[in-house]
N, C-alpha and C positions, 0 to 999 in steps of 0.2 A: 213145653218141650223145646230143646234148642233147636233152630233153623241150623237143617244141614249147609255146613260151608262148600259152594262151589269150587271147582278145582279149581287152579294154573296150568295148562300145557304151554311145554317149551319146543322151540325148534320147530314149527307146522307151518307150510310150505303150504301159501294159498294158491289155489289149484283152476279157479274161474269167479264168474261174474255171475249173481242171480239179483233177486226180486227189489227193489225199491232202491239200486243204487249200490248195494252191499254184495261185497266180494265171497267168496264160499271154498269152503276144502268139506275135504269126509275125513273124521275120526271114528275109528272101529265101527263104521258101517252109520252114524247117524252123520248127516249134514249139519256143519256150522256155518252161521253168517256172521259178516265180521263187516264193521264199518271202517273204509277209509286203508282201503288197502288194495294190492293188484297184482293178478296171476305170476307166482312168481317169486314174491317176497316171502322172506322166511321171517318168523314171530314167534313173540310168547304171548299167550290169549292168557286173561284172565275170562273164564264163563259167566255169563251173567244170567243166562238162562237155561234150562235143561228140562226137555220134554222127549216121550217116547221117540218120537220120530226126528227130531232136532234142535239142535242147539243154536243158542247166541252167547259173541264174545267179545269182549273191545280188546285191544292191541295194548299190551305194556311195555313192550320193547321189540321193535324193527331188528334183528338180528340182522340182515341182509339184504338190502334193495335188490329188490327184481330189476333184471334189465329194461324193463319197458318203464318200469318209474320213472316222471318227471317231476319239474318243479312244479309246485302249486304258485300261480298269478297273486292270489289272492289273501290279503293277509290275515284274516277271518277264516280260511280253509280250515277243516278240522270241529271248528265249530257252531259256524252257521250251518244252518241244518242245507243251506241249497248246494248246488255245484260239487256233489259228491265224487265225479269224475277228472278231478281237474288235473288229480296226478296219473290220471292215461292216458297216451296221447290219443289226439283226435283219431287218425285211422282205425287203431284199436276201439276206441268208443265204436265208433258206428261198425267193426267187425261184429261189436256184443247186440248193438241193436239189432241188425240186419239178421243175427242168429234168433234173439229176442222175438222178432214177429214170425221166422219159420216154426220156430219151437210152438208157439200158440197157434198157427192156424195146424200144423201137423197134430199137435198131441189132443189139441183142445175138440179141434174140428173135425178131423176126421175125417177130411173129403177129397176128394182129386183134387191136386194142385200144379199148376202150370210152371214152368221153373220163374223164379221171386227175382225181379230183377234186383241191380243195387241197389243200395239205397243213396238215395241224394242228400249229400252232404252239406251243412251248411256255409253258405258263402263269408260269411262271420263266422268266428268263435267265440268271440270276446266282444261287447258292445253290442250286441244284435237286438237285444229288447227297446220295445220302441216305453216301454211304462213300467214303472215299478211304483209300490204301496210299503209304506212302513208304517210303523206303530213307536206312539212317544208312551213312557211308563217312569214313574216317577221313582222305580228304583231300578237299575239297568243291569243285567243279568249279569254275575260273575264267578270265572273257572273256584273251580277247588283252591287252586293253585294261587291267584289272582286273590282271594279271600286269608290264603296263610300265609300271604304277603304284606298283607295288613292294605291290599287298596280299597278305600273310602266306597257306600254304597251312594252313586250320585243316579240324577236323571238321564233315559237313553232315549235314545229315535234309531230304529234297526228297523230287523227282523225278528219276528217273532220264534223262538226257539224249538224245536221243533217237538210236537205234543205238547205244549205246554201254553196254555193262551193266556197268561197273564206274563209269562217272561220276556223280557224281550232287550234280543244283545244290540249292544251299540256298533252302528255301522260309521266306521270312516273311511273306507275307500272299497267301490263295489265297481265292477269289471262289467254286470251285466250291461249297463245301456254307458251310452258317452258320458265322458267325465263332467260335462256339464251337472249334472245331478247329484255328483258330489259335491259341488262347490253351493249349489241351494241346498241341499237336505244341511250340511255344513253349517250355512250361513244362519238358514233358518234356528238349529238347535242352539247356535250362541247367540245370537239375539234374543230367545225364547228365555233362557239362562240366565244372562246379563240382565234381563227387563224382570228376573223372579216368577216368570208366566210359570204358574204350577203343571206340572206334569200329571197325565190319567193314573190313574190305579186298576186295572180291568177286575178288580174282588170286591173294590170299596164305592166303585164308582164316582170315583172322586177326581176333582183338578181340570185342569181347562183344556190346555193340550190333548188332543186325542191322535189325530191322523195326519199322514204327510201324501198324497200323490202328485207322481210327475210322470207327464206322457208328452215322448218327440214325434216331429215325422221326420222323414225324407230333408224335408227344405230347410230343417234348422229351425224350427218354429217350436215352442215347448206351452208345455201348459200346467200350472201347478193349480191343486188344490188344498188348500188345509181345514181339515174338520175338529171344529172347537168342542168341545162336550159341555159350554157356558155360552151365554150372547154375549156378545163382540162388546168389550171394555176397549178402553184406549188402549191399552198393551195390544190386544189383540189386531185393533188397526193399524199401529204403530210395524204390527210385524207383515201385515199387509200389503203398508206403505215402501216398510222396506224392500220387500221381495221386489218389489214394482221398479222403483229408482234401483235396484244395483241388478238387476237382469235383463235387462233390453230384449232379451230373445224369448222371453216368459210374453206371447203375447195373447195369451187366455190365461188369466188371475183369479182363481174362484175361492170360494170358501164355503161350509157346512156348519150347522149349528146342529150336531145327534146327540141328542139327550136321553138317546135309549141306551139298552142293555147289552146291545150289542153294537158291532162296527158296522154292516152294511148301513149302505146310505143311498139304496136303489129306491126307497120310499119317501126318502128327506131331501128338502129343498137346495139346490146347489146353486147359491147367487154369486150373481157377475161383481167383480172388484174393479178389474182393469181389464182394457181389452175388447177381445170376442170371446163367444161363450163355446168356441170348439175349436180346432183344429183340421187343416186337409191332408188328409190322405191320398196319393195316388198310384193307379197300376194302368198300368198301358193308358189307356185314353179316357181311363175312368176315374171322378172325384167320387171319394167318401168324407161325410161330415162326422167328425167324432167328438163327442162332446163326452164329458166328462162320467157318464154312466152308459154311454155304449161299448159293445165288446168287438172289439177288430183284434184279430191274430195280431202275438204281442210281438214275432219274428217276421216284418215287413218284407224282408228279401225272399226269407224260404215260403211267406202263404202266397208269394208271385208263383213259388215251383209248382207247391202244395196245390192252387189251383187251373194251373197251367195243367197239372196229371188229370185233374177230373174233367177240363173241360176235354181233353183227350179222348179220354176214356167214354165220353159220352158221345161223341161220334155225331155231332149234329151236324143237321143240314137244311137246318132253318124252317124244315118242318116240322117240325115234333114240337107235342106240349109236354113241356119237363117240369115236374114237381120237386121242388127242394124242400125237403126236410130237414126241421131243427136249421132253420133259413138263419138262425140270429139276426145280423142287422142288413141280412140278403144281400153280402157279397159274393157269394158264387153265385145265387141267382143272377146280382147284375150283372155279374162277369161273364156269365154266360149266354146271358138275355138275347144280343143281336146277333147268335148263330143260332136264335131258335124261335119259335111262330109264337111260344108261349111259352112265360112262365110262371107258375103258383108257387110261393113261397109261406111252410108253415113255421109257427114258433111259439111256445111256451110266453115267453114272455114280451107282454102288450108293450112295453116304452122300446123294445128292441124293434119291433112289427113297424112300430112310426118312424123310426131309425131309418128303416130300410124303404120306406115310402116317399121318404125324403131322400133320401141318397138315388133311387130310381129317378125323380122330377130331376136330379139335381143333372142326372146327366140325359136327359131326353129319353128316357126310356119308357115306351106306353104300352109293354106286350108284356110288364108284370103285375103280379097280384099277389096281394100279401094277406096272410090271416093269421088271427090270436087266439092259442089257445091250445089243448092239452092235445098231445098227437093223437093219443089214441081214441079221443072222442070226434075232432074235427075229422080226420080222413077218415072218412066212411061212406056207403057206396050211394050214399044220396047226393055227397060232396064232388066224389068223382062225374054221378049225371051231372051238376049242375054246371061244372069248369072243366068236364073235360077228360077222357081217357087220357092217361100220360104212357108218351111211347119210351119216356127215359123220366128214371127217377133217380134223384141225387140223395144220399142220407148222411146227414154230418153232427151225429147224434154226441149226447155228451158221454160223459167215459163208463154209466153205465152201459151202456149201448141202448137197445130198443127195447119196448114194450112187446111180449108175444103179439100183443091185439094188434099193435102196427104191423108187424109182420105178415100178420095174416090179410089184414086188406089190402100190403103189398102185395102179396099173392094172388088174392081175388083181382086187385088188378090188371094185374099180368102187362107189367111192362116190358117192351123187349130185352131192352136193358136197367142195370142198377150199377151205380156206382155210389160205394158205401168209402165214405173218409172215414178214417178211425181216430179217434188220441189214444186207444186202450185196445189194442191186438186182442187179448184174453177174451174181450168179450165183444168184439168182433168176430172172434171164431166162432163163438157162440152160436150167434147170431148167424154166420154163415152154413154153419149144420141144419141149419131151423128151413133155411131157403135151398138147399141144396136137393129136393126133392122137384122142386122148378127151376132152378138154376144152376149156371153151371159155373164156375169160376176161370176167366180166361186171362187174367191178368193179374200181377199183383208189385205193387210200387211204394216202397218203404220211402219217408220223407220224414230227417231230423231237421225240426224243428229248434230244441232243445240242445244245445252243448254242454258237455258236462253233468249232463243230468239223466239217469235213465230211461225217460220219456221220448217215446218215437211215434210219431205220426203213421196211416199204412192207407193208401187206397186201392180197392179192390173193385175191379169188374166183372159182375157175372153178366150172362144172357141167358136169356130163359132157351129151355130146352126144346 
């Protein structure tokens, strides 16, 4: 049977902003999402998808710019899959976010809400990432367009395309973090070129080149890593050597040997080339050491805002023991350490737990406690006698949000206060219905993090009732 052909509609006047970054209109009662467009603009959608309740469509021709359209920075816009917002302007982004987290905690949650302050905008728009990860592939992804031109399929170092983990488009100039990172991801890929160093295959598992990361701080200080998917040949040192002598400001040089299946490298060795083997971090009068598999907020100006709201919101006064959940590498713990008598930090993951044990010695702090291991089995009410009723608990859970089982021994603890950090409003709300029986919600503080991108950070304070 032949596959029904999708329509074309012409002349449709995108109407708003919905789920993962994609713009939305209503046709005869179903909702379409449409990538790469903004309220306003008039289009002819070709459909690419059609279900009872909704549709999707990509864009074949712009009939009309909306008056809010802007230029896109970025010369990859359109088809890197990140910075989907580039042609809104920034007020308008955080108009949609700011709408974004009301709509989920109203429709999702269900509960009394305090009026939602604004949300704080980031101090950057452009360059604000302090790290970025690409992917080398030894054939580099190319348009339709790009292929009926007849350009050659060579090797790329990008981004990875989005849904598709073996493709990955070649990046030459990327806005998210300082230009310096162009000029190594750059240097590195023609060196790598020039010396014939084989490019990955991620189906065949094949070729040497695998991985590219670069992370800055604050002080100008960078730190590259490259992960080989073969042991270090003379090519391999050669490109080592190079990064070394033409980047003065590269001063942690590391590299990876993963032979596995996949890219993470939280289980594989990461040895020192040149240098030191991390980087510092600083916020008010606090050092963090960040070394090459630890996780620090990747928006160093806005997790200053980010956790400037929750030390806020926590209301200490040097006597409370405050439990942080999903502590990662326990910087809000530290950060909040010396306005409180005590702090317990928990975390899934053990090399994060040592992170933050370390970054506590590093700056004189003897009133935290760190522990490893699954939330919902550690905090439980044998853990609470041993360390301590907590009169404030902090949760900065990952974007599923929490375990019921966590929640409930929140509960059973009964702290006076919670202040819950979100990256994922929907299931925050969630989570807020599940507590709303003990608690109340008296605050709420949207924080992008994110430019350009759908994703918005949200902290909420409840007290118990």
């Amino acid at each position: 049977m032949k596959k029904k052909s999708l329509p074309i509609l012409e002349d449709i006047t995108i109407t708003g902003i919905a789920a993962e970054g994609k713009a939305m209109t209503r046709i005869n009662d179903l909702v379409c999402f449409v990538p790469y467009c903004v309220p306003g603009d008039v289009v002819d959608l070709q459909v690419t998808k059609k279900k009872h309740s909704f549709m999707e469509a990509r864009v074949l021709r712009l009939k009309q710019a909306s008056s809010l359209r802007c230029e896109a920075v970025c010369p990859h816009y359109g088809t890197c899959g990140g910075c989907k917002w580039q042609v809104l302007p920034y007020p308008e982004q955080l108009k949609w976010k700011q709408q974004q987290v009301e709509d989920n905690l109203t429709r999702i949650g269900k509960i009394e809400l305090p009026t939602i302050s604004q949300i704080l905008g980031s101090k950057k728009i452009y360059q604000y990432r302090n790290k970025l990860e690409f992917a080398f592939a030894d054939h580099k992804w190319l348009t339709t367009e790009q292929m009926k031109a007849g350009i050659p399929f060579e090797p790329g170092l990008g981004f990875h395309i989005t849904n598709n983990f073996d493709k990955v488009l070649q990046i030459d100039e990327c806005h998210l973090m300082e230009g310096l990172q162009n000029d190594i991801r750059n240097g590195v890929y023609q060196y790598a070129v020039t010396h014939n160093m084989p490019f990955y295959n991620e189906r065949t598992h094949e070729g040497q080149m695998r991985n590219l990361m670069i992370r800055n701080n604050n002080e100008g200080e960078w730190m590259v890593v490259i992960v080989f998917a073969t042991p270090l040949d003379d090519n391999a040192k050669g490109l080592l050597e190079y990064v070394h002598t033409s980047f003065p400001q590269v001063i942690s040089l590391m590299y990876c040997v993963n032979q596995k299946m996949n890219d993470t490298i939280g289980d594989q060795d990461v040895l020192l080339y040149a240098g030191q083997d991390h980087i510092m971090e600083k916020m008010e009068d606090l050092q963090f050491k960040v070394g090459p598999k630890s996780f620090y907020q990747t928006n160093t100006d806005q997790a200053y805002e980010l956790y400037s709201v929750a030390r806020r919101f926590a209301q200490l006064t040097g006597k409370e023991v405050v439990y942080d959940l999903y502590t990662g590498t326990g910087t809000i713990a530290n950060f909040v350490a010396k306005q409180a008598q005590k702090v317990v930090g928990i975390e899934y993951v053990p090399e994060a737990i040592e992170d933050a044990k370390v970054n506590a010695k590093l700056n004189g702090l003897n009133n935290t406690k760190f522990f490893a291991g699954d939330m919902k089995d550690v905090l439980n009410a044998d853990f609470i006698a041993q360390h301590g009723k907590p009169e404030v608990i902090i949760t900065d859970p990952p974007r599923a949000g929490m375990h019921e089982d966590v929640i409930k021994v929140i509960l059973n603890a009964a702290p006076k206060r919670i202040v819950y950090v979100s990256c994922n409003p929907a299931t925050q709300a969630r989570d807020l219905s599940l507590l709303d029986s003990d608690y109340k919600v008296m605050a709420v503080q949207p924080v992008d993090m994110f430019p350009h991108t759908q994703h918005v950070e949200n902290v909420v304070l409840l007290e118990k009732r």
